[in-house]
N, C-alpha and C positions, 0 to 999 in steps of 0.2 A: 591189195585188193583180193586177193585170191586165199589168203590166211581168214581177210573177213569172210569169205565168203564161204571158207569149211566150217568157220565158226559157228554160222548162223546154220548152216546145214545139220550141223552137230544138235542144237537147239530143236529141230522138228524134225529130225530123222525116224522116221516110223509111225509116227503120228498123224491122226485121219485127216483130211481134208473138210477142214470146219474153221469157218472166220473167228469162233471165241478161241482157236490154239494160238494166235497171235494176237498179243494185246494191243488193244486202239485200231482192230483189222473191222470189225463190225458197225462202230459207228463210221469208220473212213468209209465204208462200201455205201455206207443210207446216204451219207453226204452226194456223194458220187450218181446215187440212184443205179446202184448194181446189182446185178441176181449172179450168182456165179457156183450156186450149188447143183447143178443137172449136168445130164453126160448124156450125150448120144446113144443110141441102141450098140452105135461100133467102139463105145468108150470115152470119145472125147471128151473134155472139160467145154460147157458151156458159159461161156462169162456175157451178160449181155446189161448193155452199161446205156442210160438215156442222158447224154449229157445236157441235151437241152433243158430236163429239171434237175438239172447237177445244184448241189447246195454250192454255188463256189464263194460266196459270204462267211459262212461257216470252213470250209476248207483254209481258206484263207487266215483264219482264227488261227490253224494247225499251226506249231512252230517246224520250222525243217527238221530239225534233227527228230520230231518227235513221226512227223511225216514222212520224210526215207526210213528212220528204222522199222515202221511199223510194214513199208511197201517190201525191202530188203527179205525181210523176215518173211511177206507171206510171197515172195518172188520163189525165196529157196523151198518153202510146205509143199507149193505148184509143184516145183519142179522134181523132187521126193516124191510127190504122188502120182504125179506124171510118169516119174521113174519104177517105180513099185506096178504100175498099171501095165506101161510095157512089158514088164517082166514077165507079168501072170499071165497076157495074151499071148506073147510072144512076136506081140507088133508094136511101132511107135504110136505114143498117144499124145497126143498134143492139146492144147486150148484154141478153139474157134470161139472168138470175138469179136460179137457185135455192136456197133456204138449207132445206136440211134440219136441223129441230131435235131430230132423236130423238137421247134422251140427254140434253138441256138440263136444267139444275136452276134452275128459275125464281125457285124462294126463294132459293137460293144465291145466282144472280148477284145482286140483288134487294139483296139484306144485304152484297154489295161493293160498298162504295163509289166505289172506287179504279177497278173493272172498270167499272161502269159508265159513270163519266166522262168515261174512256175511248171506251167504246164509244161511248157521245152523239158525242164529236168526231169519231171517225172514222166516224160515221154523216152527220154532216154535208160531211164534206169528200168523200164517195165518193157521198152520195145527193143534197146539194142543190147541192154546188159543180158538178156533174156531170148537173144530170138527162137531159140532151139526148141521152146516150150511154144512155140505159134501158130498154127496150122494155117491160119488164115484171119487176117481183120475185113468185117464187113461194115463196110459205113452204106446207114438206109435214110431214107428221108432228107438230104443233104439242102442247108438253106440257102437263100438267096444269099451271093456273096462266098459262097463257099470258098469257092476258085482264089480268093487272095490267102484266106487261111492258109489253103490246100499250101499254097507258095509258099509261104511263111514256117511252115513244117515239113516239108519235103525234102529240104536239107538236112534235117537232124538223122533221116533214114536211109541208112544203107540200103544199096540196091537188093540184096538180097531181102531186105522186109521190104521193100514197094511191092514186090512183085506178088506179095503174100496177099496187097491189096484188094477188095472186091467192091466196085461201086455198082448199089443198087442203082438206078432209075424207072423214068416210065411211071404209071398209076396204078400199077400194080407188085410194089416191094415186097409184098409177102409171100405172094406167091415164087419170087424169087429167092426169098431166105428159107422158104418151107424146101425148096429143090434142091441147097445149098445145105443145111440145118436140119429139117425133119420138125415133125410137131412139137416135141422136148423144147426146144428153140423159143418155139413160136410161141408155149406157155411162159415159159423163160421172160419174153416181153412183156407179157402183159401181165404179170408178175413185179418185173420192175417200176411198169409207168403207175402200176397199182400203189405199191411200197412207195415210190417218191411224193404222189400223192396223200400219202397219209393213212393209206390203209392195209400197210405191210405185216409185218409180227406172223401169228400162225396162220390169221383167215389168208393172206393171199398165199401162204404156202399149200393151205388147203383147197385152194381154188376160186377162192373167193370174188364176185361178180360187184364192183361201185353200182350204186345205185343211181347214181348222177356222173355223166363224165361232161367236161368242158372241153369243146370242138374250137380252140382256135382259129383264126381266118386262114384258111392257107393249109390246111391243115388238115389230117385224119386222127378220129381215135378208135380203137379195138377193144374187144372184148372176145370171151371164149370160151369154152364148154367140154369136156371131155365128156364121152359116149362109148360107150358098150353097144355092142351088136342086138338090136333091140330095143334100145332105150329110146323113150320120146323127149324129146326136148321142148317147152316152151318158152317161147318171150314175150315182151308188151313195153311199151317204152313212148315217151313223148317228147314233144319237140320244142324248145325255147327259144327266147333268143334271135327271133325271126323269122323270114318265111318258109323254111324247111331246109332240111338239106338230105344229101345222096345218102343211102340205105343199103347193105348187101349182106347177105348172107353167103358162105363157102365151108361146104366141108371138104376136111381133109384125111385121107385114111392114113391108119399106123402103117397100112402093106403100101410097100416101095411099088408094087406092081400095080395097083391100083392108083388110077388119075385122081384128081381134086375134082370135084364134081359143085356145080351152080346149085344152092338152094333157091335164092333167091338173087336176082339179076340186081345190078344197082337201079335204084329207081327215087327220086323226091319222096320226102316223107313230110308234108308240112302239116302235120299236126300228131296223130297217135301213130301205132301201127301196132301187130302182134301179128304172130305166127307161131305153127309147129313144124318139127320136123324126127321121121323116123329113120335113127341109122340100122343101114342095111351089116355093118360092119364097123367095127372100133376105128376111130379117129378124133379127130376135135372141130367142134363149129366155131367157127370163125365170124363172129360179125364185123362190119367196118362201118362207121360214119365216117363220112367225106366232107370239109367246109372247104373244100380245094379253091373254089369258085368265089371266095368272097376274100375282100380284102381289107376292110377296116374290122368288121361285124363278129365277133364269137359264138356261139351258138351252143345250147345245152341241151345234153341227152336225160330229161328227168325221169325219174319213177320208173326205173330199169329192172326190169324181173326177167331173171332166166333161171328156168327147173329143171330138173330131168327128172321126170318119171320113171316106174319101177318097168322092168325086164321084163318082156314076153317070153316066153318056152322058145 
C-alpha cells in the first residue's frame, strides 16, 4: 500500500489543484454533485458535495477499479496541495467538507445493497485512508431516517474522524455553515445544487442565478448574489405549485466582524414578490425558499431575476 501510494504521489506531485489533472476526476465530481475548487480567506480546500442529487445510477455504471483509481489519484493531488499550501503559510491547510443531504432517500439507499457497499468503500478510502487532509465534515439538511444511516456508517470511522463531525440542525443551517465556512462556502453550495441541476459548466462558476428552482416538500432552496459595497441588487420571482411558501432574504459580510444582518424577514409569498437591496459593504445576499411546512406538495420558484446594479462613488 504504501509503494502505491508514493507511486501515485509521484504522478501529481507539483501539479495544480484542478479535477482535469486526474483522469475520470471531473465527470466522478458532476456524478457526485461536487464543487471542490474554492478555499477559504485562511486557505482551506473547500469541497461541498449534495448527495441528495448524487447521480448514484450513473456512479454505479463506474467499474471499481476505474473508480478507486480515479478517487486514489485525486486523494494524493489533495493531499500535495494541501501540502504545498502548508508550506507557503507556514500553517496546516486542510479540506472542510460539506455534504448536503436534502433530497437523500434513507430507506432507499438502505435497501441497496449494491450502493451501499460501495459507498462503505469509498467512505473508507477518502475518509480513513486520508484523515490527515480533514479539517472538518459538515453534514446540513439531514433527512428523515438519517439516525439508521448514521448507524450503519459509524463503524467504518475511527474515533478520530467522528470527532471531525459537525451536524447542522434547527431552521436555520446556513447560518451555521456561514459561522463555520464563511461566504466562499456558502457560494460553493449553491454552485453545486446549481451544477447537479443542469446548469453547471462556466455560468455557475460565474455566478450564475436558475431561473426556476423546484422546492421539494420538506424542503429549502437557495440562491445568491455577490455585492460590492454600493451595489444594488434587485429580484422578482413567482410562486407555483401551490399556495405559496416562506421567503427570506440575508445578507452576509466578507468582514468576520461584521454580523449577518435581515433584508428581509421570512414571510409567505403566495403568488409574486420583488425587492431591492443596497449593500452598505461587500458580502453575498442570500435568498432562501422554505416548503419545510408541506408534505406531499412541491412547489416552484418561476421567472427568478436577480441583478446587480452598477456602483455608487
Amino acid at each position: 500500500r504504501e509503494a502505491g501510494m508514493a507511486e501515485r504521489r509521484k504522478l501529481v506531485e507539483g501539479k495544480p489543484w484542478d479535477p482535469d489533472v486526474v483522469p475520470g476526476l471531473r465527470p466522478l465530481l458532476q456524478m457526485l454533485s461536487a464543487d471542490v475548487e474554492s478555499h477559504t480567506p485562511d486557505g482551506d480546500l473547500i469541497w461541498v458535495q449534495c448527495d441528495g442529487l448524487a447521480r448514484l445510477d450513473r456512479l454505479m455504471e463506474v467499474t471499481d477499479e476505474d473508480l478507486f483509481s480515479t478517487l486514489f489519484l485525486m486523494c494524493e493531488l489533495r493531499q500535495d496541495h494541501l501540502d504545498r499550501l502548508s508550506e507557503k503559510s507556514g500553517q496546516l491547510r486542510q479540506a472542510i467538507q460539506v455534504r448536503d443531504l436534502a433530497g437523500l432517500s434513507v430507506t432507499g439507499l438502505l435497501r441497496d445493497r449494491a450502493v451501499m457497499g460501495r459507498l462503505q468503500s469509498v467512505l473508507k478510502v477518502v475518509n480513513v485512508a486520508y484523515p490527515e487532509t480533514l479539517r472538518k465534515l459538515v453534514l446540513m439538511n439531514l433527512p428523515t431516517g438519517f439516525g439508521l444511516l448514521w448507524a450503519a456508517l459509524k463503524p467504518l470511522l475511527n474515533a478520530r474522524i467522528q470527532q471531525k463531525f459537525i451536524f447542522l440542525g434547527g431552521e436555520d443551517p446556513i447560518s451555521q455553515l456561514h459561522a463555520l465556512a464563511g461566504n466562499i462556502c456558502l457560494e460553493a453550495l449553491v454552485r453545486a445544487r446549481l451544477t447537479a441541476r443542469g446548469g453547471g459548466g462556466s455560468a455557475a462558476s460565474a455566478g450564475a442565478v436558475a431561473s426556476e428552482l423546484e422546492v421539494p416538500a420538506g424542503s429549502s432552496e437557495y440562491s445568491c448574489l455577490r455585492m460590492e459595497r454600493g451595489d444594488l441588487a434587485e429580484w422578482s420571482f413567482r410562486v407555483g405549485g401551490g399556495k405559496g411558501m416562506r421567503f427570506s432574504v440575508q445578507f452576509y459580510s466578507d468582514s468576520a466582524s461584521s454580523p449577518s444582518s435581515t433584508v428581509l424577514p421570512p414571510a409567505v409569498v403566495a403568488s409574486t414578490a420583488s425587492g431591492t437591496h443596497r449593500a452598505m459593504q461587500s458580502g453575498l445576499l442570500w435568498f432562501t425558499w422554505s416548503n419545510l411546512g408541506a408534505f406531499s406538495r412541491s412547489k416552484r420558484v418561476e421567472g427568478l431575476r436577480v441583478a446587480r446594479c452598477a456602483v455608487f462613488a
